[in-house]
C-alpha positions as CSV (number, residue, x, y, z in Angstrom):
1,X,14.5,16.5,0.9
2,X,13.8,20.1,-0.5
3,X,13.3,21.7,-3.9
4,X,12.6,25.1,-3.1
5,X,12.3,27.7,-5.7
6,X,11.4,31.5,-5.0
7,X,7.9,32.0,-4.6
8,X,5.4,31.5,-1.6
9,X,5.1,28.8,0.8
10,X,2.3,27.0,1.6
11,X,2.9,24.4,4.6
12,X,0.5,21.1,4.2
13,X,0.5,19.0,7.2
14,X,2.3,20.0,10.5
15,X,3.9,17.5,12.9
16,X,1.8,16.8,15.6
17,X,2.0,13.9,18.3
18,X,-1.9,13.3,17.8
19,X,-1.3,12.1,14.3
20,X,-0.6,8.7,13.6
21,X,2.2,8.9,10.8
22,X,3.1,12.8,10.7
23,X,4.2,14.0,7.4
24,X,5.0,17.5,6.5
25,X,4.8,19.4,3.5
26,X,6.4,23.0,2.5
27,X,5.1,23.7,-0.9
28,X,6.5,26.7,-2.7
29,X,3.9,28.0,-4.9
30,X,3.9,30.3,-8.4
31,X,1.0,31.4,-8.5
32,X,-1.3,28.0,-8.5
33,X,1.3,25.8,-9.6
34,X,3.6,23.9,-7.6
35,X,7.2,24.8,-7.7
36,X,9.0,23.3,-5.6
37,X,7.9,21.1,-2.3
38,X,9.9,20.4,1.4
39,X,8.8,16.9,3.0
40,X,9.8,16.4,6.5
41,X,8.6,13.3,8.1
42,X,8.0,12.1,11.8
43,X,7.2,9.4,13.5
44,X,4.4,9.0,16.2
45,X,7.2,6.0,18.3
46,X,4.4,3.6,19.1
47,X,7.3,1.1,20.4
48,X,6.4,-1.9,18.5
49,X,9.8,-2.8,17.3
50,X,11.0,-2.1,21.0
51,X,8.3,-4.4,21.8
52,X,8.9,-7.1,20.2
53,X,12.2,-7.7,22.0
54,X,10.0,-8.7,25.2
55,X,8.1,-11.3,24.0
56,X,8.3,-14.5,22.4
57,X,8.1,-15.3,18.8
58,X,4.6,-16.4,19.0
59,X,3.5,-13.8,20.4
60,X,5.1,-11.1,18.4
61,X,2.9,-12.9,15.2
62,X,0.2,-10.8,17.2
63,X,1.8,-7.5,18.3
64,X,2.8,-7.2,14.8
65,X,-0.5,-7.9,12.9
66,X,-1.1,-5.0,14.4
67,X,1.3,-2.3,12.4
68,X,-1.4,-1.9,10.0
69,X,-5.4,-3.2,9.8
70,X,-5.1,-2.9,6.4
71,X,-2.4,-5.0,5.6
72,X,-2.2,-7.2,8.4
73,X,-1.2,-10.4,6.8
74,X,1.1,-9.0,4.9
75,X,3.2,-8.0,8.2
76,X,2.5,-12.0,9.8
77,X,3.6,-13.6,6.4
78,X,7.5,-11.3,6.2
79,X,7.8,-12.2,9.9
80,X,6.7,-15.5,10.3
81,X,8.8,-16.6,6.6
82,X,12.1,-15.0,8.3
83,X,11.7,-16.8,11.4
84,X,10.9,-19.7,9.6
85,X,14.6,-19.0,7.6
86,X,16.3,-18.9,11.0
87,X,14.4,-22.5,12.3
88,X,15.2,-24.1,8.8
89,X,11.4,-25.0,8.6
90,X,9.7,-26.2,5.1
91,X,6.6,-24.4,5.5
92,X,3.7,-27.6,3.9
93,X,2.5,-26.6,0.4
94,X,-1.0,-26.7,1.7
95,X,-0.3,-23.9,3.9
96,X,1.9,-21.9,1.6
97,X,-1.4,-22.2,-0.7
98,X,-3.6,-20.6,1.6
99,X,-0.9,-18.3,2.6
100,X,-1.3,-17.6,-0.8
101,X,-5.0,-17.1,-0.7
102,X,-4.9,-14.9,2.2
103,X,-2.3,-12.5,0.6
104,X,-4.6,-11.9,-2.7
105,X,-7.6,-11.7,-0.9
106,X,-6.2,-8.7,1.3
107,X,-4.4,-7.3,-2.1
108,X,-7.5,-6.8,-3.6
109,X,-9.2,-5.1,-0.5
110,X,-6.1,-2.9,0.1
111,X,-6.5,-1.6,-3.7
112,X,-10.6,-1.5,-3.6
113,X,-10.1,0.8,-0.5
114,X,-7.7,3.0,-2.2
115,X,-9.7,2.9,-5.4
116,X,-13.0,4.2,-3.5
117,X,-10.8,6.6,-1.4
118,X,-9.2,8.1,-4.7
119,X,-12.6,9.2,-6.3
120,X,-13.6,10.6,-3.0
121,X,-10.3,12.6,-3.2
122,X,-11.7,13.5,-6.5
123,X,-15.1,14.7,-5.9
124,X,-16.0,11.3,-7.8
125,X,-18.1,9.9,-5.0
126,X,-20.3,7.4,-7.1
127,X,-17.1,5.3,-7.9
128,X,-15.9,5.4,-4.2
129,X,-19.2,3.9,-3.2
130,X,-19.2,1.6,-6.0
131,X,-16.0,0.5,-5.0
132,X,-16.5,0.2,-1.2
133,X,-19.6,-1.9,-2.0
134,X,-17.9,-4.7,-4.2
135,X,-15.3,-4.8,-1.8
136,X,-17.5,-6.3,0.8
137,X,-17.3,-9.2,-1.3
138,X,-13.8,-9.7,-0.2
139,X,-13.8,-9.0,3.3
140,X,-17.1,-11.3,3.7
141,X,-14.2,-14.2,2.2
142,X,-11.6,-13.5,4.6
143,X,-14.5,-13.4,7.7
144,X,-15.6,-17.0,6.0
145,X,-12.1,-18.1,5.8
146,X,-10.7,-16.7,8.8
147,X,-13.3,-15.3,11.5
148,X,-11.9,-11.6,11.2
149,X,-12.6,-8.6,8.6
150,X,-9.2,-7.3,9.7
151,X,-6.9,-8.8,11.9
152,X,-7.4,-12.2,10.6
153,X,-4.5,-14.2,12.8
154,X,-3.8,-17.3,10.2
155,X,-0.1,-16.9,10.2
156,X,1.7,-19.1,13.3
157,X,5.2,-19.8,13.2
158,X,5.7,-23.1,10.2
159,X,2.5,-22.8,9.0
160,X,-1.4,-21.2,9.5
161,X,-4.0,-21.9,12.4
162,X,-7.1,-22.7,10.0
163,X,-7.5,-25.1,7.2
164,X,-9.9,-24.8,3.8
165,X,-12.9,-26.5,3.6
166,X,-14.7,-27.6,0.0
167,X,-17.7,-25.6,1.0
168,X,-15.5,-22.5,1.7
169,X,-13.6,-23.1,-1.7
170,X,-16.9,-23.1,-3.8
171,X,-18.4,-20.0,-1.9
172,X,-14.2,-18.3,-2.8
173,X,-14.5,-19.1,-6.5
174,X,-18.5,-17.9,-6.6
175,X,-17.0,-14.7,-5.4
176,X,-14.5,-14.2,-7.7
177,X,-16.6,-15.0,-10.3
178,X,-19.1,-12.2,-9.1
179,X,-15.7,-9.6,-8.7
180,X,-14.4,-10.3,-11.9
181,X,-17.4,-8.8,-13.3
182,X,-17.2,-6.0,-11.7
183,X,-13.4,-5.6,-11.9
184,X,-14.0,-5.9,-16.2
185,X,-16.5,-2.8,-15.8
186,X,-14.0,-0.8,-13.8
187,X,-11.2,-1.7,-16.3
188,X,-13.5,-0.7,-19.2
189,X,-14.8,3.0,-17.9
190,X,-12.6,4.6,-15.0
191,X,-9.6,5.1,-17.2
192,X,-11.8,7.0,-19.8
193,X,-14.6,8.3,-16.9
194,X,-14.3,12.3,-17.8
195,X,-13.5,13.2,-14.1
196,X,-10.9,10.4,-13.2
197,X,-9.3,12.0,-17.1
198,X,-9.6,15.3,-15.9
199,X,-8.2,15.2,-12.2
200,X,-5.6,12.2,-12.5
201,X,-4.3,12.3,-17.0
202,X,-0.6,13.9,-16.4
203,X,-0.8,15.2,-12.8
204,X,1.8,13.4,-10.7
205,X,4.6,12.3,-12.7
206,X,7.0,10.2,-11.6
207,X,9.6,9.2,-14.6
208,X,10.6,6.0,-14.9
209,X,14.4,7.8,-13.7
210,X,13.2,9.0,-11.0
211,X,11.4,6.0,-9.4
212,X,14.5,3.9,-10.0
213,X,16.8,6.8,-8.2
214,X,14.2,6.9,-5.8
215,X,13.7,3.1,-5.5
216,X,9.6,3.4,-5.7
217,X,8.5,0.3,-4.7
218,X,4.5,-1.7,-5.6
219,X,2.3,0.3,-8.3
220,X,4.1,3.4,-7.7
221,X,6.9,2.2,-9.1
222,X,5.4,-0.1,-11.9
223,X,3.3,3.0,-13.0
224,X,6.4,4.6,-14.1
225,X,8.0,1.2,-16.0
226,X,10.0,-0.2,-13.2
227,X,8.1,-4.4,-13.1
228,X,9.8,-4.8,-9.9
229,X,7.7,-7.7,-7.8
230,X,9.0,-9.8,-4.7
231,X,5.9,-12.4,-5.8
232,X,8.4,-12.7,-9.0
233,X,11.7,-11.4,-8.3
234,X,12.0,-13.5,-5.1
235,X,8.8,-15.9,-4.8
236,X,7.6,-17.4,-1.5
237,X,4.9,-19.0,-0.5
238,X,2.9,-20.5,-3.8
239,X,4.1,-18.3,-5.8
240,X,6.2,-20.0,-7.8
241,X,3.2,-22.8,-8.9
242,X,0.7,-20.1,-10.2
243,X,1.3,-18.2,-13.2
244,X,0.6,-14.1,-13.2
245,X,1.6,-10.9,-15.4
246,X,3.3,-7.9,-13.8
247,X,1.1,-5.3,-14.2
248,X,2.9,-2.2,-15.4
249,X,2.7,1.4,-17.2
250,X,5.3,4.2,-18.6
251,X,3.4,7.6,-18.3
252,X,4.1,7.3,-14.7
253,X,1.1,9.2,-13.9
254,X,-2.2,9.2,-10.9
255,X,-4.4,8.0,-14.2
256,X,-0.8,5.4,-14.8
257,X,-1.0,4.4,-11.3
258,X,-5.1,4.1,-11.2
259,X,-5.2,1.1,-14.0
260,X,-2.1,-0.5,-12.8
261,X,-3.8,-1.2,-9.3
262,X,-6.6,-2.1,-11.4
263,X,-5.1,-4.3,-13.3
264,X,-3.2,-5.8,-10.2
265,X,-6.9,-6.8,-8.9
266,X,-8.0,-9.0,-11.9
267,X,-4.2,-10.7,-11.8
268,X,-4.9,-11.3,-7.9
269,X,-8.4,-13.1,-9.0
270,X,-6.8,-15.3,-11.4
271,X,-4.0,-16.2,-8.7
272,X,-7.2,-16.7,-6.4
273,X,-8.7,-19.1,-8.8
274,X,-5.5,-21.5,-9.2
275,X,-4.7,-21.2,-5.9
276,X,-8.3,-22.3,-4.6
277,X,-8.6,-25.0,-7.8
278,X,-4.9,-26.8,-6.9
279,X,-4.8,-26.4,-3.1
280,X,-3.0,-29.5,-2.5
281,X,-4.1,-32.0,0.3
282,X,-1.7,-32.3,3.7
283,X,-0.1,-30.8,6.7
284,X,-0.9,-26.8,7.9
285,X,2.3,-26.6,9.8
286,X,5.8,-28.0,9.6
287,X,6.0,-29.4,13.1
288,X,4.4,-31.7,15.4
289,X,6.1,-29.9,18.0
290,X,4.5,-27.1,19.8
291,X,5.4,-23.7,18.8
292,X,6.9,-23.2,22.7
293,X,9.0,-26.1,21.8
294,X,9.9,-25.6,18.7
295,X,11.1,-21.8,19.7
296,X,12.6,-22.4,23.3
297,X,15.6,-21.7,21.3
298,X,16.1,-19.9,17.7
299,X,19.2,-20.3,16.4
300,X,21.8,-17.3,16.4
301,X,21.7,-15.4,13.2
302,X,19.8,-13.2,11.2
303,X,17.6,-12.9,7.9
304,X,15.9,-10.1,5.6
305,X,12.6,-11.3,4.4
306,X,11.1,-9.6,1.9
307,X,7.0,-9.4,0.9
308,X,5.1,-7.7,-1.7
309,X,2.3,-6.0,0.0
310,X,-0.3,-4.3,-1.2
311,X,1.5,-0.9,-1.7
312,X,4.6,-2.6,-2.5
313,X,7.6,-4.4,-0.8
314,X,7.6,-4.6,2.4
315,X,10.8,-6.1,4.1
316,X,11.4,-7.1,7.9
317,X,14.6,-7.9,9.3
318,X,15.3,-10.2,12.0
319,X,17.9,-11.0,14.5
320,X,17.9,-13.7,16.9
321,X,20.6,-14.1,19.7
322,X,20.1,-17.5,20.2
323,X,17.5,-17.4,23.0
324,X,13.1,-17.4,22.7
325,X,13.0,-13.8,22.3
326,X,14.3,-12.2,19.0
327,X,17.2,-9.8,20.0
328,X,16.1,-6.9,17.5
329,X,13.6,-6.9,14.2
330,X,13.1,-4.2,12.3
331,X,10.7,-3.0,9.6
332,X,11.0,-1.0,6.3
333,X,7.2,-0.3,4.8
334,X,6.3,0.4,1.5
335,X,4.8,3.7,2.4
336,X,8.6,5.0,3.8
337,X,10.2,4.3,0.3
338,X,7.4,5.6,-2.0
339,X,7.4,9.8,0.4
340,X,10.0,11.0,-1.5
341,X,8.2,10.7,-4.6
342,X,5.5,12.6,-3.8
343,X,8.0,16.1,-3.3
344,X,8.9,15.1,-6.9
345,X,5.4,14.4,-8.3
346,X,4.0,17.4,-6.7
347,X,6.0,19.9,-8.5
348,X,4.2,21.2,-11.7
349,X,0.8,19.7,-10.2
350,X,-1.8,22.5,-9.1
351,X,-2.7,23.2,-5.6
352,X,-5.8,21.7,-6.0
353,X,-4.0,18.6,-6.7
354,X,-2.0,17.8,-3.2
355,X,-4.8,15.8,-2.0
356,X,-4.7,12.9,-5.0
357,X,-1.4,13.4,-5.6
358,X,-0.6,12.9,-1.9
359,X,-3.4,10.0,-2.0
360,X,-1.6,8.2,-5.1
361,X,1.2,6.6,-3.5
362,X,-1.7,4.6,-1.3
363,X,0.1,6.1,2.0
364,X,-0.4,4.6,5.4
365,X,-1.3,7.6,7.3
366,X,-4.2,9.0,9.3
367,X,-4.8,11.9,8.0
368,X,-2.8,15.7,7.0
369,X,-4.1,17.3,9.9
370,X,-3.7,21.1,8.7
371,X,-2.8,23.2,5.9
372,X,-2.4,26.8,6.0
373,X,-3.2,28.9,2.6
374,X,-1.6,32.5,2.2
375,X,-4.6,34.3,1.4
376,X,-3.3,37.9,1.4
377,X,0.4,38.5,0.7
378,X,0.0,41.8,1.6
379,X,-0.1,41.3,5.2
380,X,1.2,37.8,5.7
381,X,-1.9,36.0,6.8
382,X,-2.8,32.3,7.1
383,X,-5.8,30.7,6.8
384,X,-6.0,26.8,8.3
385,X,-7.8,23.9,6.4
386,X,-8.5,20.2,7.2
387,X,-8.1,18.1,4.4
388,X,-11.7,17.9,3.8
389,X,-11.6,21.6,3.5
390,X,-8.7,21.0,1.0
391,X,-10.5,18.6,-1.2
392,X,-13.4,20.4,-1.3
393,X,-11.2,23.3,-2.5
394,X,-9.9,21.4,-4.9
395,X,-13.4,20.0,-6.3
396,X,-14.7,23.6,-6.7
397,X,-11.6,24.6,-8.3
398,X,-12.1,22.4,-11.1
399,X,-15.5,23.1,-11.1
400,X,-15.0,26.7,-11.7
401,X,-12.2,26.5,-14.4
402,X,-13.3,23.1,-16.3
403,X,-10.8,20.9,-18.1
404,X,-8.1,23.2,-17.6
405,X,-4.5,23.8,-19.1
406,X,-1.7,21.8,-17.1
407,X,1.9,22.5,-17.1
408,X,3.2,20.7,-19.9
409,X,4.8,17.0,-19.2
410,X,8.2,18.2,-20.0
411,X,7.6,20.9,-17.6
412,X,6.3,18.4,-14.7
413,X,9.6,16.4,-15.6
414,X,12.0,19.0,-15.4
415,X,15.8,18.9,-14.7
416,X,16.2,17.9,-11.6
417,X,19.5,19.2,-9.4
């Protein structure tokens, strides 16, 4: 994808093997505005989906969990519910419930994560630390509930591995009581916080237009008015007994795209809360049978199973030749349909901006390992920055020039080709 405009380039973020997702910027630059922007993307072929066509079901549950620490049930719950399509299995309420559970709990860590990792982007350090310390609250649930912080291993093929206790549903709802709190104050002073205003208000744009063309998927694509959700579009699990709003905005913006994710954590509490009050009583897995048994042989045929993770919908897609082993499955993450925003968003953003703007879709990367600056066009010269070096560019910048003029909206929107 390329929108390239006379001017000079700035390259942000090389491919390089070390990297864990690779993504490659060419931004062509007037001055310090953003004119046009290149995105190449790579892949650092860790073999997972090749993987999985060696072992059995049950243990792919496992190898897949492990795609991404931060939304680890999110990956279990797409593959497990598509194998469970193939087997004809009616997953038990009780364990779509805490299935349930599990998901919202993990939403709300995914989006507390980004929302520290977005005022560090920022220079706005107090609210990542804020952040980062209410969000213990939710990863000291899923240790309670589970065992694990991360990889929390509940999913199995029919149903989950551990049950709910009364004591563990007390200790949910005491915590939920003790984040809602806390998720009223952020609701009530980030959006108008002077430096979230400053660095996020009308920098990033995506129009509602483009995120349909584009297919944004999670807040991205909710920021900018598209109230696309698989939770309600397509429900699984329990999500068809709890009642929720679709949390959405127009402006389309990083500030749009901040109180959406917001908003998205107080909607997770109150599915937390009906899920935890209702849990109905019975089985935690469809089968007597064990799962060697009950998979010695998967039907031939194969299904699409769609999940709204915590940056949007993810989607797995399975095949089954009729033997133990799945014959291919393949995986489309939210973070590989929200890239080719950012080229669009980045345009009419500042320099300084690459870093939030590049931070707002919530990607799953490591890290943009380089970026080299033209400092002297006279003789062709390239300086190389880290990213923290780019941030902290980018929180000086703004220090030095205050609350300064942006590009107009219209501007940032543009006519596209």
């Amino acid at each position: 994808m390329a929108d390239q405009s006379a001017g000079t380039e700035i390259p942000v973020g090389p491919q390089h093997p070390s990297l864990k997702e690779p993504a490659n910027f060419t931004l062509t630059v007037d001055g310090e505005v953003i004119t046009g922007a290149e995105m190449k993307l790579s892949y650092n072929h860790r073999g997972i989906e090749q993987a999985v066509l060696g072992n059995s079901y049950i243990e792919n549950i496992y190898l897949l969990e492990r795609i991404c620490g931060i939304c680890s049930h999110a990956h279990t719950s797409a593959f497990t519910q598509g194998v469970e399509e193939l087997l004809d299995l009616d997953v038990p309420p009780r364990a779509r419930y805490i299935r349930t559970l599990i998901g919202e709990l993990e939403r709300i860590h995914s989006h507390m994560l980004w929302l520290g990792v977005a005022g560090h982007e920022i220079g706005f350090d107090t609210l990542w630390q804020y952040a980062w310390r209410d969000r213990e609250i939710v990863m000291d649930l899923l240790e309670e509930i589970t065992g694990n912080r991360v990889h929390y291993s509940i999913n199995t093929i029919g149903g989950v591995r551990e049950d709910l206790t009364d004591e563990q549903r007390e200790t949910i709802l005491e915590g939920m009581d003790d984040l809602q709190e806390r998720i009223d104050f952020y609701q009530e002073t980030v959006p108008n916080e002077q430096t979230v205003r400053m660095r996020c208000e009308d920098v990033g744009i995506v129009p509602e237009d483009l995120a349909r063309e584009y297919c944004a998927v999670g807040a991205v694509g909710r920021a900018s008015g598209v109230p696309t959700d698989v939770r309600k579009d397509a429900p699984y699990a329990a999500y068809d007994d709890v009642d929720f709003d679709v949390i959405t905005d127009d402006r389309g913006d990083l500030l749009a795209r901040t109180v959406v994710r917001i908003g998205e954590i107080a909607q997770a509490i109150r599915i937390i809360r009906q899920v935890t009050e209702r849990i109905p009583a019975g089985d935690l897995k469809a089968s007597a049978k064990p799962p060697q048994a009950l998979l010695a042989q998967v039907p031939e045929d194969d299904v699409v199973s769609r999940y709204e993770a915590p940056r949007g919908e993810l989607i797995h897609y399975i095949r089954s030749d009729g033997t133990d082993t799945p014959a291919r499955v393949h995986i489309r993450v939210p973070t590989l349909a929200n890239w080719p925003t950012v080229v669009e968003s980045l345009k009419g953003s500042y320099i300084a901006d690459t870093p939030i703007v590049v931070a707002g879709i919530d990607p799953c990367i490591s890290c943009t390992s380089r970026i080299g600056v033209e400092t002297d066009g006279s003789h062709g010269g390239e300086n190389a920055f880290d990213l923290d070096e780019l941030r902290a560019y980018g929180i000086e910048w703004y220090d030095e020039r205050g609350d300064v003029e942006r590009p107009s909206v219209d501007a940032q929107r543009g006519e596209r080709p």
